[in-house]
DSSP file (Angstrom, degrees, kcal/mol; ACC not computed):
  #  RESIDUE AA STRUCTURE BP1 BP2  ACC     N-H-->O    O-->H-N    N-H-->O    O-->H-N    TCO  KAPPA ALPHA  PHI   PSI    X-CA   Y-CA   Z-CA
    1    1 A X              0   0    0      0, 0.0     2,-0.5     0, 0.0     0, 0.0   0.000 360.0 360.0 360.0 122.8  -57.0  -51.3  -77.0
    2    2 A X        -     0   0    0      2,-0.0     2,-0.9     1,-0.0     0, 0.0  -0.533 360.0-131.2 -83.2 136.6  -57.8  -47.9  -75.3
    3    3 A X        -     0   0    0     -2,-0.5     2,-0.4     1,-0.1    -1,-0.0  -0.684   4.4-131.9 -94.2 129.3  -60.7  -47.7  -73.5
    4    4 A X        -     0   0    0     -2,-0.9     2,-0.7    50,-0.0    50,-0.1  -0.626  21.1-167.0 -65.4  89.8  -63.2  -45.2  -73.7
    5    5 A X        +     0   0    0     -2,-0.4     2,-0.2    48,-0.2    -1,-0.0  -0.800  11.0 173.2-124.1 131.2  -64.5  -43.8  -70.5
    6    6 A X     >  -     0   0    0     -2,-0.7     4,-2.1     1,-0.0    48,-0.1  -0.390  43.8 -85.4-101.2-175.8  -67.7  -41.6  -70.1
    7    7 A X  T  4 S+     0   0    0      1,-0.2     4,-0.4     2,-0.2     5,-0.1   0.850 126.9  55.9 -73.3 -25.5  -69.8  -40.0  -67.4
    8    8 A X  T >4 S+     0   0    0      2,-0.2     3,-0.5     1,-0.2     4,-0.3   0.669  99.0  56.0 -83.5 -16.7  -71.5  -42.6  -67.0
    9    9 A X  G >4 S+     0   0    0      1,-0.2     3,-2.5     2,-0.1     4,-0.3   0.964 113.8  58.0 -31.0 -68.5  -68.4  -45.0  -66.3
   10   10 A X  G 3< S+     0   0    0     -4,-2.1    -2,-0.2     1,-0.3     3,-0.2   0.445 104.9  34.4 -29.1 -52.6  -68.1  -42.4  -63.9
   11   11 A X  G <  S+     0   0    0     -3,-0.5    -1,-0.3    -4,-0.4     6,-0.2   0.449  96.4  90.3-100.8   3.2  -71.1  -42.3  -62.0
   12   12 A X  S <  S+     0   0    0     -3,-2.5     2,-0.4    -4,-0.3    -2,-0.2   0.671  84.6  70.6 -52.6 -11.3  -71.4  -46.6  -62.2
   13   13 A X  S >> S-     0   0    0     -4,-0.3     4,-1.6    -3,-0.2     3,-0.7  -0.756  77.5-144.4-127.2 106.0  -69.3  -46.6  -59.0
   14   14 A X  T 34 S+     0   0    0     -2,-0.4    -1,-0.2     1,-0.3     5,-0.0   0.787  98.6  49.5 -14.6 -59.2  -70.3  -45.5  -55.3
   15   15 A X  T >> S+     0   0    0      1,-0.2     4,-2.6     2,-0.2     3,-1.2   0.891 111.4  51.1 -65.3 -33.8  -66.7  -44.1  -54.4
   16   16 A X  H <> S+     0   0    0     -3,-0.7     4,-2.1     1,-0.4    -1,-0.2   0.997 109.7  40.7 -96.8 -44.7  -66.8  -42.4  -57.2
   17   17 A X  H 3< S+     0   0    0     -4,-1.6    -1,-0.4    -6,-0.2     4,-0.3   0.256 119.3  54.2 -68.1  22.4  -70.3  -40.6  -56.9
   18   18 A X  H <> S+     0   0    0     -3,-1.2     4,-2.3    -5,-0.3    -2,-0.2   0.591 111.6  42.2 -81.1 -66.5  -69.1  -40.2  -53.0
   19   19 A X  H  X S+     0   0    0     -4,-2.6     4,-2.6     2,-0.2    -2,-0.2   0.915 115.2  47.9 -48.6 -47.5  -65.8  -38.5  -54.3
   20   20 A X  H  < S+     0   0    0     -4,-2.1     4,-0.4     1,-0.2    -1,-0.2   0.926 113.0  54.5 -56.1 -67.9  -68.2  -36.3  -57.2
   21   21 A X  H >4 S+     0   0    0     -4,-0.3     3,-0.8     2,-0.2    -1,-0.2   0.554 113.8  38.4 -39.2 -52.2  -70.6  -35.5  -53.8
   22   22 A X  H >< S+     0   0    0     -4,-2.3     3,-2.3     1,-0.2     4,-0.4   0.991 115.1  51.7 -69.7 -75.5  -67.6  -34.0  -51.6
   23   23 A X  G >< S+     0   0    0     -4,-2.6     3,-1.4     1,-0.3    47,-0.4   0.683  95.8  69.4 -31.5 -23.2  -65.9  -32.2  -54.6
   24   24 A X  G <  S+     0   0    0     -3,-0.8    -1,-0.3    -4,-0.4    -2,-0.2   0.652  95.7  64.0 -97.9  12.9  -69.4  -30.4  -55.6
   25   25 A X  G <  S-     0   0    0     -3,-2.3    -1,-0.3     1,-0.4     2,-0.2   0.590 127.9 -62.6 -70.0 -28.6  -68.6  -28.5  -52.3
   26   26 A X  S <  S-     0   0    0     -3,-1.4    -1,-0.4    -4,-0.4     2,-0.1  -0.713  76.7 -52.2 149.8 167.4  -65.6  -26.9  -53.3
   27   27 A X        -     0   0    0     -2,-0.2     2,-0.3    -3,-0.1    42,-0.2  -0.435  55.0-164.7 -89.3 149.3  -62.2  -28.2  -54.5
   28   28 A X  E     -A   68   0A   0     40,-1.6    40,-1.4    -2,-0.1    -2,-0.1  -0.993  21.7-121.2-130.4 121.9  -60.4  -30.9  -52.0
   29   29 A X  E  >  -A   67   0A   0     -2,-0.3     4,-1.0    38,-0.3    38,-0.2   0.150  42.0-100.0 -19.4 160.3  -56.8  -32.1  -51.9
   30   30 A X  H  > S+     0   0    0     36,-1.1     4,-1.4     2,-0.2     3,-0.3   0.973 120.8  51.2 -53.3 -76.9  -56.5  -35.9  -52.4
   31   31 A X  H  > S+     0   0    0      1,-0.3     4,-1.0     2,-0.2    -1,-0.2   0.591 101.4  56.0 -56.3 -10.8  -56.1  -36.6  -48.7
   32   32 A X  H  > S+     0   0    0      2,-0.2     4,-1.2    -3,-0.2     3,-0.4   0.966 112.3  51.8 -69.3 -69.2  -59.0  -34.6  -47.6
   33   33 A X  H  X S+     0   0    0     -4,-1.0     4,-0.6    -3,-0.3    -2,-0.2   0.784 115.6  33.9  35.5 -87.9  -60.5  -37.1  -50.0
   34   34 A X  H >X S+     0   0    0     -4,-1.4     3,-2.5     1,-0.2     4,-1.4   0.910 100.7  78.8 -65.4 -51.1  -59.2  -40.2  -48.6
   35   35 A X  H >< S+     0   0    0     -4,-1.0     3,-0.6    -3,-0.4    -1,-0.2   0.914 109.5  28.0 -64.0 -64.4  -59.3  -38.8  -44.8
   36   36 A X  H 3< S+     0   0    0     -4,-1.2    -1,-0.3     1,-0.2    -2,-0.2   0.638 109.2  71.9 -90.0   0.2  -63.6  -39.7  -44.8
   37   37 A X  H << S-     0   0    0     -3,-2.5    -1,-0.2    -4,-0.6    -2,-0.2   0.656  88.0-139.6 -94.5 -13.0  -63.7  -42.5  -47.3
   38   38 A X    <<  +     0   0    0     -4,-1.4     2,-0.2    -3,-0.6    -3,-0.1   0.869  68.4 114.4  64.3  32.1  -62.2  -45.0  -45.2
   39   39 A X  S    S-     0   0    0     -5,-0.3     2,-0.3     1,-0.1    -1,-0.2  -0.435  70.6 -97.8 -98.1 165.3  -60.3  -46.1  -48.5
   40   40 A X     >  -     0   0    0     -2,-0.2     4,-2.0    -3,-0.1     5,-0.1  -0.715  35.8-106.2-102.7 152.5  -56.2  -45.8  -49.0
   41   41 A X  H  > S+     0   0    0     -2,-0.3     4,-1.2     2,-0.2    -7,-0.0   0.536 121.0  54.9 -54.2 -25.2  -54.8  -43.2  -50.7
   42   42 A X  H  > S+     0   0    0      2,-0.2     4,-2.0     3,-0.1    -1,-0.1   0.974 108.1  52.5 -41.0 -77.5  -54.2  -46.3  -54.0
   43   43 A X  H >> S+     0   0    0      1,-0.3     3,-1.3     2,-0.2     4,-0.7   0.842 115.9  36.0 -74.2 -63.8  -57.7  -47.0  -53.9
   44   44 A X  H >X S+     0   0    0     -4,-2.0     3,-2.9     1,-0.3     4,-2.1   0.876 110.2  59.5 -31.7 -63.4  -58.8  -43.2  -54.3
   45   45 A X  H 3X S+     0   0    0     -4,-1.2     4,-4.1     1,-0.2    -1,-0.3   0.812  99.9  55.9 -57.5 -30.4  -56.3  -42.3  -56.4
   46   46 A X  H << S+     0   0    0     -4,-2.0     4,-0.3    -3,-1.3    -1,-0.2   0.708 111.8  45.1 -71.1 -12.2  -57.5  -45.0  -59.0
   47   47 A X  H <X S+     0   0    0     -3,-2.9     4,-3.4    -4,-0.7     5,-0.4   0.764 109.8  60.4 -93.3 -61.0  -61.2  -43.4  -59.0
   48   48 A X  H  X S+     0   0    0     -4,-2.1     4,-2.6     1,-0.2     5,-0.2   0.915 104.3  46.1  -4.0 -86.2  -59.6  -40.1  -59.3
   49   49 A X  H  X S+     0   0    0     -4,-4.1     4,-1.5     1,-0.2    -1,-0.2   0.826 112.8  45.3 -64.1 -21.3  -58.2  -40.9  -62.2
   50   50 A X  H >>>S+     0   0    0     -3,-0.4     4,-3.3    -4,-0.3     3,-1.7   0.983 110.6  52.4 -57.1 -63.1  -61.1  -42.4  -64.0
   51   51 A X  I 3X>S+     0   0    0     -4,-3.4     5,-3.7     1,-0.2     4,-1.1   0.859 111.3  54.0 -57.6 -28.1  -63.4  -39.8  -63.0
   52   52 A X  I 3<5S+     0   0    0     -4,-2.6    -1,-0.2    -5,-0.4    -2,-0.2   0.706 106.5  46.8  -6.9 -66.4  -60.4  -37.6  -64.6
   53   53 A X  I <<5S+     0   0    0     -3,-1.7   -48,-0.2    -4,-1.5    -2,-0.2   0.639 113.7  55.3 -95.9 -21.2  -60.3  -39.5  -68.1
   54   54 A X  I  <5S-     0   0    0     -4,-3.3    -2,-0.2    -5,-0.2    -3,-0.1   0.864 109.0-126.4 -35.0 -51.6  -64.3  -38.9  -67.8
   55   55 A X  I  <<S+     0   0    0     -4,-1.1    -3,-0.2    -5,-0.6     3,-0.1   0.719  73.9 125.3  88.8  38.7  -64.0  -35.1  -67.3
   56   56 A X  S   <S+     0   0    0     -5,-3.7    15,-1.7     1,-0.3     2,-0.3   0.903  78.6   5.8 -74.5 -34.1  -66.1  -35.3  -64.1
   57   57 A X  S    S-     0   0    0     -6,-0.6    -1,-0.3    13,-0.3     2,-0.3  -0.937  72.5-125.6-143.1 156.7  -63.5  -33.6  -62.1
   58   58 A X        -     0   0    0     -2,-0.3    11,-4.7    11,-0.2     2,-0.2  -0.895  12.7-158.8-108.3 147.1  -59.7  -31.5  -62.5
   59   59 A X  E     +B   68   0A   0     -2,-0.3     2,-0.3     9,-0.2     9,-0.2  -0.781  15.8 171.7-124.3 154.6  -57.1  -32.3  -61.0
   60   60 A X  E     -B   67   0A   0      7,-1.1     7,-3.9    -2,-0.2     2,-0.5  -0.971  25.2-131.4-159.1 156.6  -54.1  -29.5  -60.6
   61   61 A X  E     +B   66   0A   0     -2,-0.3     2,-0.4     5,-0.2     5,-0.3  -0.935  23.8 173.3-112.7 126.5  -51.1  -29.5  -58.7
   62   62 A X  E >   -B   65   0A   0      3,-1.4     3,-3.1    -2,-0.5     2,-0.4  -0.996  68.4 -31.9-135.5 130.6  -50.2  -26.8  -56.7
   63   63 A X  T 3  S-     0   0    0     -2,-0.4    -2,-0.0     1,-0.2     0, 0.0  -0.588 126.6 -30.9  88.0-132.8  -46.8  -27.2  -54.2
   64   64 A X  T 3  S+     0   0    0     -2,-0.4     2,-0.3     2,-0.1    -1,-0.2   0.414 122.1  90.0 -97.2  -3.7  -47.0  -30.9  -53.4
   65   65 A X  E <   - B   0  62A   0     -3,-3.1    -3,-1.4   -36,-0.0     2,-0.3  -0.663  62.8-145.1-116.1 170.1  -50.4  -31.4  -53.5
   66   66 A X  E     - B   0  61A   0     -5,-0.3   -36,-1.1    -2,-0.3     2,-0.4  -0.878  21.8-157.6-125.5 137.4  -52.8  -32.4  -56.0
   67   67 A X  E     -AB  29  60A   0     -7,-3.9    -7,-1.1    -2,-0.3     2,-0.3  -0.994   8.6-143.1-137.5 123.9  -56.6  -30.6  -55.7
   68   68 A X  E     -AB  28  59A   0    -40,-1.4   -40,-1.6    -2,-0.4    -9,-0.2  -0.776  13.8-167.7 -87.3 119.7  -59.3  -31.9  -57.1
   69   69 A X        -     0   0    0    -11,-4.7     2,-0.6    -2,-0.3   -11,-0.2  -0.548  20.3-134.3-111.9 155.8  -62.5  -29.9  -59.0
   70   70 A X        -     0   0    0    -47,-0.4     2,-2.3   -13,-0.2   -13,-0.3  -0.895   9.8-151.5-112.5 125.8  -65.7  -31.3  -59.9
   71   71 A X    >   -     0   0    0    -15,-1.7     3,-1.4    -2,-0.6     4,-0.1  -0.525  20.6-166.9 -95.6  76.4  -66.7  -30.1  -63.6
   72   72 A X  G >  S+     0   0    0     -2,-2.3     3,-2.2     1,-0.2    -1,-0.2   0.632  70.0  64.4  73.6-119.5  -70.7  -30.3  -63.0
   73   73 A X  G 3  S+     0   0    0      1,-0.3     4,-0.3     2,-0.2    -1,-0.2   0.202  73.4  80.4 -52.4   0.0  -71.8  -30.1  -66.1
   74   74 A X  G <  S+     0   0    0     -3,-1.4     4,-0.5   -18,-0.2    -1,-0.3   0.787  84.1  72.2 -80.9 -17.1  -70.6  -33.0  -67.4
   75   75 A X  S X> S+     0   0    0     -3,-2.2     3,-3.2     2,-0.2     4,-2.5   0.897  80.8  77.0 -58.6 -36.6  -73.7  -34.3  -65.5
   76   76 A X  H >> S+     0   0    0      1,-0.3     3,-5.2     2,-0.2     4,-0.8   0.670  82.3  58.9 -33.4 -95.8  -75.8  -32.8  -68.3
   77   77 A X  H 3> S+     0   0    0      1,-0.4     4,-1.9    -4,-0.3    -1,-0.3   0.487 112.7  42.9   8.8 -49.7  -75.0  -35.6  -70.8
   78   78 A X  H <> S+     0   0    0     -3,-3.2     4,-1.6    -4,-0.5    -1,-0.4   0.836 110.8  60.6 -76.1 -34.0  -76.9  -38.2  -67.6
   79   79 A X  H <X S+     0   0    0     -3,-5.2     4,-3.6    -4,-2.5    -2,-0.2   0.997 109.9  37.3 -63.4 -46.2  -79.6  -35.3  -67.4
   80   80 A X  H  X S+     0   0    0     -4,-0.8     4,-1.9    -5,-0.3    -1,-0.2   0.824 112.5  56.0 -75.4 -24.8  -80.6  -35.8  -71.1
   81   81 A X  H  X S+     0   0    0     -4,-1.9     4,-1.7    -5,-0.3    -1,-0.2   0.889 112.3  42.0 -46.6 -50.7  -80.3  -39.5  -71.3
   82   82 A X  H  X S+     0   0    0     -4,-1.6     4,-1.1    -5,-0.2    -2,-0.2   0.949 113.6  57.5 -72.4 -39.6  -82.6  -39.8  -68.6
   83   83 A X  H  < S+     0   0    0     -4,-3.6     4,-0.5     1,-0.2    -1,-0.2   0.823 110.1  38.5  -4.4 -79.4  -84.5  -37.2  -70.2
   84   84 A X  H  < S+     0   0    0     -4,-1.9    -1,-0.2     1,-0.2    -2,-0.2   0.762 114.0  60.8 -55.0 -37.3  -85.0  -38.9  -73.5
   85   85 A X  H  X S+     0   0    0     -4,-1.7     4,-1.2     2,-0.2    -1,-0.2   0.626 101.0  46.8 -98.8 -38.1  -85.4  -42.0  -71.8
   86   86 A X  H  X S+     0   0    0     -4,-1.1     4,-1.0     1,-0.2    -1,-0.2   0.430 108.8  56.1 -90.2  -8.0  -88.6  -41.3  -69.6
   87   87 A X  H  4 S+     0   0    0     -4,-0.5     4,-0.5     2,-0.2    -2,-0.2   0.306 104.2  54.3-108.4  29.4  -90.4  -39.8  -72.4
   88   88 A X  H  > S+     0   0    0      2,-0.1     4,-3.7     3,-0.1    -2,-0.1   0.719 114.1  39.2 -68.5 -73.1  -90.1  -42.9  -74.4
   89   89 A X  H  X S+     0   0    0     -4,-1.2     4,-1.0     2,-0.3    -2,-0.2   0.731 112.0  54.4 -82.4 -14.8  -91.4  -44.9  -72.1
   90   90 A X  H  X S+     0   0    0     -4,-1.0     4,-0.6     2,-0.2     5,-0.2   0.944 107.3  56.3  29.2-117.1  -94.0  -42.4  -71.0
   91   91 A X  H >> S+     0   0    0     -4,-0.5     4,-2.0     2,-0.2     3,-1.0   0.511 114.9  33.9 -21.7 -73.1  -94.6  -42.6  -74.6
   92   92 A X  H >X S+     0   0    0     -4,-3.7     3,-9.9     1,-0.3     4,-0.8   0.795 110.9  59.8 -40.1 -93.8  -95.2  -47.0  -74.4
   93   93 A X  H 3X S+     0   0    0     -4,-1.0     4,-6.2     1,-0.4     5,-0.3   0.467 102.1  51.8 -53.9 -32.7  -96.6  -47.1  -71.5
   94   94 A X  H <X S+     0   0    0     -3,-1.0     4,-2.6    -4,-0.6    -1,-0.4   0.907 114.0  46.9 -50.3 -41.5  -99.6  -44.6  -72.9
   95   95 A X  H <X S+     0   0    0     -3,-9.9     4,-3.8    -4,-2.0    -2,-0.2   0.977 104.7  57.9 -79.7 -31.6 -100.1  -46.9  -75.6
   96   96 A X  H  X S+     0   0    0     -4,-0.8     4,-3.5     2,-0.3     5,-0.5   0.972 111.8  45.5 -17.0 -78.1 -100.0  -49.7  -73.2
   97   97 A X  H  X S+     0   0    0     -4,-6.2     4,-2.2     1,-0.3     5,-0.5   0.949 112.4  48.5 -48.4 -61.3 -102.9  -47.9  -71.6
   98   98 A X  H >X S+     0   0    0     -4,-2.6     3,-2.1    -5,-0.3     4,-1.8   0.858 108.8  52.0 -10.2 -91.1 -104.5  -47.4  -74.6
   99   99 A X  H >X S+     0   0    0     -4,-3.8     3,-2.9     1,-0.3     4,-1.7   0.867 112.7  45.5 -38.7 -79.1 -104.1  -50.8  -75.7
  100  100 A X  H 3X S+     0   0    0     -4,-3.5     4,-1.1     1,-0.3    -1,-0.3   0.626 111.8  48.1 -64.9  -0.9 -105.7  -52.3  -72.2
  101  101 A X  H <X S+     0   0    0     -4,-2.2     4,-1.3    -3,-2.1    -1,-0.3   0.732 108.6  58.7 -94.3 -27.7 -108.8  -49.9  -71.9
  102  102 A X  H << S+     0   0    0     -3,-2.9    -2,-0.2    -4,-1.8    -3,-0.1   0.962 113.5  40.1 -53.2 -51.4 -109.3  -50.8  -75.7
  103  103 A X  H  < S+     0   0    0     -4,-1.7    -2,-0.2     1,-0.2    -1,-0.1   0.943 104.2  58.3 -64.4 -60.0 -109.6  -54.5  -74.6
  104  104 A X  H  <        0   0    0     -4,-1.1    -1,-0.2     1,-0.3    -2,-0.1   0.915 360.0 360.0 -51.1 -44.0 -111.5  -54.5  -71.4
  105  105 A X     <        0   0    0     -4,-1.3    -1,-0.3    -5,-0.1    -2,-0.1   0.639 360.0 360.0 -52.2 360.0 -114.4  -52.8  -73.3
């Protein structure tokens, strides 16, 4: 079974919203990466690659090294969930009010 990975995989994991944080500073080699996370170079490279099969960040290899981007926009996709998601409940929580002011009277 292949598994499906989104943005929100993405952002579920500390290192990896640490990695997104450095990257949205400008593109970083792995080991610049690894160098402040107090992680192995393994253990990076396996969030790497998630955030990868996400589309959070590109990776490209130039020489010997591999440099890592952060694509952004993919954030959109969390902005409009969250969106949707607070005028919903907004939306309850009015009738809620509603509801209990109806009652007290």
């Amino acid at each position: 079974m292949i598994e499906r990975r989104d943005v929100f995989q993405a952002i579920a994991d500390p290192t990896r919203r640490m990695i997104i944080q450095k990257l949205s500073a400008g593109p970083l080699n792995i080991a610049q990466i690894v160098d402040d996370s107090g992680m192995t170079r393994q253990g990076i490279a396996k969030h790497i690659k998630v955030l990868n099969e996400c589309g959070m960040i590109s990776v490209t290899q130039k020489g010997r090294e591999q440099f890592c981007e952060a694509r952004i926009g993919q954030l959109d996709e969390v902005t409009d969930w969250v969106t949707k998601s607070r005028k919903l409940w907004n939306q309850r929580f009015e009738k809620l009010d509603k509801f209990l002011t109806a009652t007290k009277k």
